[in-house]
C-alpha positions as CSV (number, residue, x, y, z in Angstrom):
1,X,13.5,15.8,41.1
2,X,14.1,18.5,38.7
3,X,16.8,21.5,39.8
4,X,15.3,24.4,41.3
5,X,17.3,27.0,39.1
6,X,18.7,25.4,35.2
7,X,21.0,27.9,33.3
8,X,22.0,27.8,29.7
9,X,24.0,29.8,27.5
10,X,23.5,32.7,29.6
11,X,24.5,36.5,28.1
12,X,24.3,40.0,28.5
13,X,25.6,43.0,27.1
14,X,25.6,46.6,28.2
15,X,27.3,48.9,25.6
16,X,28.9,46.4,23.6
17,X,30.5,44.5,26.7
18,X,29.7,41.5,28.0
19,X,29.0,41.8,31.2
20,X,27.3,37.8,31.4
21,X,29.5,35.9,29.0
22,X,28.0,31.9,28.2
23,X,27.2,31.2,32.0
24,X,26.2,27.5,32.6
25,X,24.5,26.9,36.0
26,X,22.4,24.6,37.7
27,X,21.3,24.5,41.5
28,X,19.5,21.7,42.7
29,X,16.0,22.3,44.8
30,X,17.1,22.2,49.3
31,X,20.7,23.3,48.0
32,X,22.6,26.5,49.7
33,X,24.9,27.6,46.9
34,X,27.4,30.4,47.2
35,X,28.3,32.6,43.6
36,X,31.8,34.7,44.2
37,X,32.9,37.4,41.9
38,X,35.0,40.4,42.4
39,X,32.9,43.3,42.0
40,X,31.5,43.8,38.6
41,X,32.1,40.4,38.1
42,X,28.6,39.4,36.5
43,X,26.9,38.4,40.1
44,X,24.8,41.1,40.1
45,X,23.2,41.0,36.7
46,X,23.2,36.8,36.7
47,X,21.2,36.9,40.1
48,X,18.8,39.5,38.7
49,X,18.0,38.0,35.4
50,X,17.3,34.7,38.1
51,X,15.2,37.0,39.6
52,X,13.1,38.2,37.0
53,X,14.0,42.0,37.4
54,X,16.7,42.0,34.3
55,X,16.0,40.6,30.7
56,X,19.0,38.1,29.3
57,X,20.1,38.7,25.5
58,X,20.3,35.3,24.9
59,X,20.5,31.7,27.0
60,X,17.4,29.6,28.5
61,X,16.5,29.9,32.2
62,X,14.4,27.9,34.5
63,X,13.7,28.9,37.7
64,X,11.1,26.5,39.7
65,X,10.3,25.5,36.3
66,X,9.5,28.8,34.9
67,X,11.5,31.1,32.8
68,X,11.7,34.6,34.6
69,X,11.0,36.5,31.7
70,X,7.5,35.7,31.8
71,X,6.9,35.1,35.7
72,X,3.7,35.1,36.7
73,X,2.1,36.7,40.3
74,X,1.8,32.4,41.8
75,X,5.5,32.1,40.7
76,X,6.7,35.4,42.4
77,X,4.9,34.0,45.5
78,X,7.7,30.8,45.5
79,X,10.6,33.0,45.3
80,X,12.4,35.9,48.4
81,X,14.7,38.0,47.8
82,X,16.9,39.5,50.2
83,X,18.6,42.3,48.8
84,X,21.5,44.8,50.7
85,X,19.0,47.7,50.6
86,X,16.7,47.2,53.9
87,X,13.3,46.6,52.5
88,X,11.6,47.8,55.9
89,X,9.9,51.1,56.2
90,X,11.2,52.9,59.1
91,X,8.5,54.1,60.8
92,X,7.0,50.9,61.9
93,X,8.4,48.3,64.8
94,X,9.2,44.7,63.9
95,X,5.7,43.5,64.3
96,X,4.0,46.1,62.4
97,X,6.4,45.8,59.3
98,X,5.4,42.4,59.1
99,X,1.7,42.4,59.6
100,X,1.8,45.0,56.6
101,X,3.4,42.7,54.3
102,X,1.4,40.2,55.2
103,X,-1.2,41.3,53.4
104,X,0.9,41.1,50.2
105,X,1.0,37.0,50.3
106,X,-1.7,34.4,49.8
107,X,-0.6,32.3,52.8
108,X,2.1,34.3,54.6
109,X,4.0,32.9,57.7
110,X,2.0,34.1,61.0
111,X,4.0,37.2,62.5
112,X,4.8,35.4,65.6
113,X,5.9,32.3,64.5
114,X,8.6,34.3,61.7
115,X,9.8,36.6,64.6
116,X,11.0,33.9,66.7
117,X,12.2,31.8,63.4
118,X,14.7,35.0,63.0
119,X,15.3,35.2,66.4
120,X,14.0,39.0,67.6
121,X,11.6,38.3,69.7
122,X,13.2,40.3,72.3
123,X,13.2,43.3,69.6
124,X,9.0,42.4,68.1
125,X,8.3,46.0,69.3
126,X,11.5,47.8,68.3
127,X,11.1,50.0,65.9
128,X,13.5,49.9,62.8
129,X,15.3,52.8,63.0
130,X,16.5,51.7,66.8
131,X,17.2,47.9,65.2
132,X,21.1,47.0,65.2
133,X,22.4,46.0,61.9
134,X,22.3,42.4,62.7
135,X,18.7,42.7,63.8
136,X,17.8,44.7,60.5
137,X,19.2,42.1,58.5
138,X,17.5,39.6,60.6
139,X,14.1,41.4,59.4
140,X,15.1,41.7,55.6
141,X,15.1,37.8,56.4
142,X,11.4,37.4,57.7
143,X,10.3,39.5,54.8
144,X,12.3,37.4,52.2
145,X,11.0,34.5,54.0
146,X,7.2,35.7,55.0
147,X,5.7,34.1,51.9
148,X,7.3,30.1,52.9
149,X,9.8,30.4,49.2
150,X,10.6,27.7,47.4
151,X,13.5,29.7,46.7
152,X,15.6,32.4,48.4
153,X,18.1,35.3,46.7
154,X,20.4,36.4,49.4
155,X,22.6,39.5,47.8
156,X,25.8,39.7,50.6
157,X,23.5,39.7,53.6
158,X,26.0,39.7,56.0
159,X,28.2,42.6,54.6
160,X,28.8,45.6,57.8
161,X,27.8,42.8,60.2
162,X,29.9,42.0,62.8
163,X,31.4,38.9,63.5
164,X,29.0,37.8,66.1
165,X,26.2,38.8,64.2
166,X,27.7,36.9,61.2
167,X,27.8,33.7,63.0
168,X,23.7,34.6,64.5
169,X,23.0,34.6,60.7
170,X,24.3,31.7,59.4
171,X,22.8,29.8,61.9
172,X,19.6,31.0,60.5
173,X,20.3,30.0,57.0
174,X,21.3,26.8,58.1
175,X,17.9,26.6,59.6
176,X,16.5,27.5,56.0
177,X,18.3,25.2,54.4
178,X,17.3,22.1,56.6
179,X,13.8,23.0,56.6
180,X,14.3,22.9,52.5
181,X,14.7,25.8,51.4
182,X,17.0,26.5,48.3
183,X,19.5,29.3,48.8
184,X,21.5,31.2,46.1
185,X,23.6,33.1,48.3
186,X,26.2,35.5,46.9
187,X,28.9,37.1,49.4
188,X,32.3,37.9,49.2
189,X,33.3,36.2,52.3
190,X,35.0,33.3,51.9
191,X,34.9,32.2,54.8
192,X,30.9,32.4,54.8
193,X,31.0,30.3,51.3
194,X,33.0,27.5,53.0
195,X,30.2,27.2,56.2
196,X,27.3,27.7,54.4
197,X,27.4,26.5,51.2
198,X,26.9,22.7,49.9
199,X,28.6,23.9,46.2
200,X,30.1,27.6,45.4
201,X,30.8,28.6,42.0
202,X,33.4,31.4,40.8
203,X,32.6,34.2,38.3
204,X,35.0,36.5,36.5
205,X,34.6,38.8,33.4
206,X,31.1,37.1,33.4
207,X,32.5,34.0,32.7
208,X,31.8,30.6,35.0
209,X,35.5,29.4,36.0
210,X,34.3,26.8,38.2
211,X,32.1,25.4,40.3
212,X,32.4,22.7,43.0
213,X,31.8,22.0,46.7
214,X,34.1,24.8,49.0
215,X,36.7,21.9,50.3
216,X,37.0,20.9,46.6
217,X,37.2,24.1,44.1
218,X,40.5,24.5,42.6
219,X,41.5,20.8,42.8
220,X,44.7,21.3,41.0
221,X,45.9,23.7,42.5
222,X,44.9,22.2,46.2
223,X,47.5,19.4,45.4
224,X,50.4,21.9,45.6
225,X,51.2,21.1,49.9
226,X,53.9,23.3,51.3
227,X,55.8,21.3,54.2
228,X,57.9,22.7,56.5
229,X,60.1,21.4,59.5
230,X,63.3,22.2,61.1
231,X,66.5,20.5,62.1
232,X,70.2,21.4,63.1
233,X,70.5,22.8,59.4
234,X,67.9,25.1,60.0
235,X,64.7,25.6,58.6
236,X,63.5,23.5,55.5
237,X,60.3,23.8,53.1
238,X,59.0,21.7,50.4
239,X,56.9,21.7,47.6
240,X,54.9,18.7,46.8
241,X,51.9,16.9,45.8
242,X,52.7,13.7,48.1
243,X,52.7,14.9,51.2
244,X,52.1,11.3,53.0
245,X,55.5,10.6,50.7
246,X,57.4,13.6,52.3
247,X,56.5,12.8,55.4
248,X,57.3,9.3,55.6
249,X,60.7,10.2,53.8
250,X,61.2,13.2,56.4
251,X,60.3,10.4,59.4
252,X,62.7,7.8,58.5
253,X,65.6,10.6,58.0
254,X,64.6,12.2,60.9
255,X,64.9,9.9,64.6
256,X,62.1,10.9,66.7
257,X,60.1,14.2,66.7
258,X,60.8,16.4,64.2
259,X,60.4,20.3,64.8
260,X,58.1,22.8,63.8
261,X,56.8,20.1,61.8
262,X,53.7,21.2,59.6
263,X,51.7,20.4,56.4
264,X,50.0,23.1,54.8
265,X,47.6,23.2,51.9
266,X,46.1,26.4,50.0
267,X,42.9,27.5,52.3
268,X,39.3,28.2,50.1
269,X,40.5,32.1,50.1
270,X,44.1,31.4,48.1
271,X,42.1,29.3,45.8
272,X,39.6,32.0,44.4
273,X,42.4,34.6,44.8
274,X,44.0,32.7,42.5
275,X,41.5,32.0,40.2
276,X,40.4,35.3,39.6
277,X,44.4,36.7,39.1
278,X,44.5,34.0,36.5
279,X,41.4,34.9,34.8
280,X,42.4,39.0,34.8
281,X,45.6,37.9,33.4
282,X,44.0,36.3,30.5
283,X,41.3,38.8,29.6
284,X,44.2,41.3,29.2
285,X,46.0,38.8,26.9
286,X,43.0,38.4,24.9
287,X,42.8,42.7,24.9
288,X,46.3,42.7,23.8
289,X,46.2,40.4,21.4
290,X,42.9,42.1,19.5
């Protein structure tokens, strides 16, 4: 089965700078996968030229087998896009937004059957303006979802939600996801990355650093454990990548429980914190060094 999204060589320049520097990326068809960036990054522009709405200078792209630059109306119809603008007009209630759009698919989702996959039923004759931000969000879904994609862009959907609403969503996308769906999710939520994603990748400068599943990015540095105990010396810590070692070492010295005892490894967050310091740190070596 071929990926849903195949990225090679990837550029862009605005003004001389490369904003999309050599990206290599591939996303296989019923995956969720998570891209993180610091703003201006390169998330924006990579996720655009995906989309079709942006021209690359140079690098292929596939996307459901077609390159974006010269999409056609039947491939538009595989792919949603959720974007952070709402996409609703405000004048109409839940129901009527999306009977409207319907008329803009071949084979759209029936109305009732989309309301109650995103959950606002209780809202169907709300109209937008009187909508919560979760339950706005909730519609941008249904719209990105209306024509049954192959394929769905999610640009930080959850950003100003609050945490309640958050968790509402991603129970949602996991729905997606299991019905087959592919996702290319962008957030800055870490946290989100880690639930929701089956692989994230990290961009910075416009240059891939990595990409892996959440529990695994930054393997190296996940080796570095921090252990910590205490005894009638006081409090101890410990740097080391053999923990189990440690800890058997710290057992046999130590004659029954040993206090405050705890193993602690970098979390996904210190990881891409990190990575990104260490990727600003060399582009200003590289400017210095010019």
């Amino acid at each position: 089965m071929s990926a849903a999204v195949e990225v090679t060589g990837l550029r862009k320049r605005y003004a001389g700078r490369s904003v999309v520097d050599g990206v290599d990326l591939s996303i296989e068809q019923g995956e969720c996968f998570a891209l993180l960036g610091p703003n201006g990054a390169g998330k924006t522009t990579t996720v655009e030229i995906l989309e079709g709405f942006r021209p690359r200078d140079s690098g292929s792209v596939s996307v459901l087998g077609t390159d974006p630059a010269h999409a056609t109306r039947a491939w538009r119809t595989r792919i949603g896009v959720v974007s952070q603008e709402i996409g609703a007009p405000l004048e109409l209630s839940v129901t009527e937004t999306l009977n409207h759009f319907a008329a803009y698919h071949a084979t759209p989702r029936p109305t009732d059957e989309l309301i109650a996959a995103v959950g606002l039923e209780e809202s169907a004759k709300v109209r937008v303006p009187h909508l919560s931000g979760g339950q706005r969000r909730r519609l941008d879904v249904a719209l990105g979802i209306q024509g049954g994609p192959a394929l769905l862009f999610l640009d930080e959907p959850t950003t100003g939600l609050d945490p309640a609403a958050r968790r509402q969503f991603w129970t949602l996308i996991e729905g997606l996801t299991a019905a087959g769906t592919t996702v290319l999710l962008t957030t800055h939520y870490l946290d989100e990355a880690a639930h929701l994603a089956d692989r994230v990748a990290v961009i910075a400068g416009g240059r891939l650093l990595e990409v892996a599943p959440p529990d695994r990015l930054g393997a190296t540095m996940r080796l570095a454990t921090t252990v910590r105990w205490r005894d009638g010396a006081g409090a101890h810590e410990e740097q080391t990548n053999a923990p189990t070692e440690t800890l058997r070492r710290l057992l046999a010295e130590h004659h029954g429980e040993i206090e405050d005892l705890a193993v602690y490894r970098p979390s996904l967050e210190e990881v891409y914190l990190a990575m990104i310091a260490a990727a600003d740190a060399d582009t200003h070596q590289e400017e210095r060094t010019r």
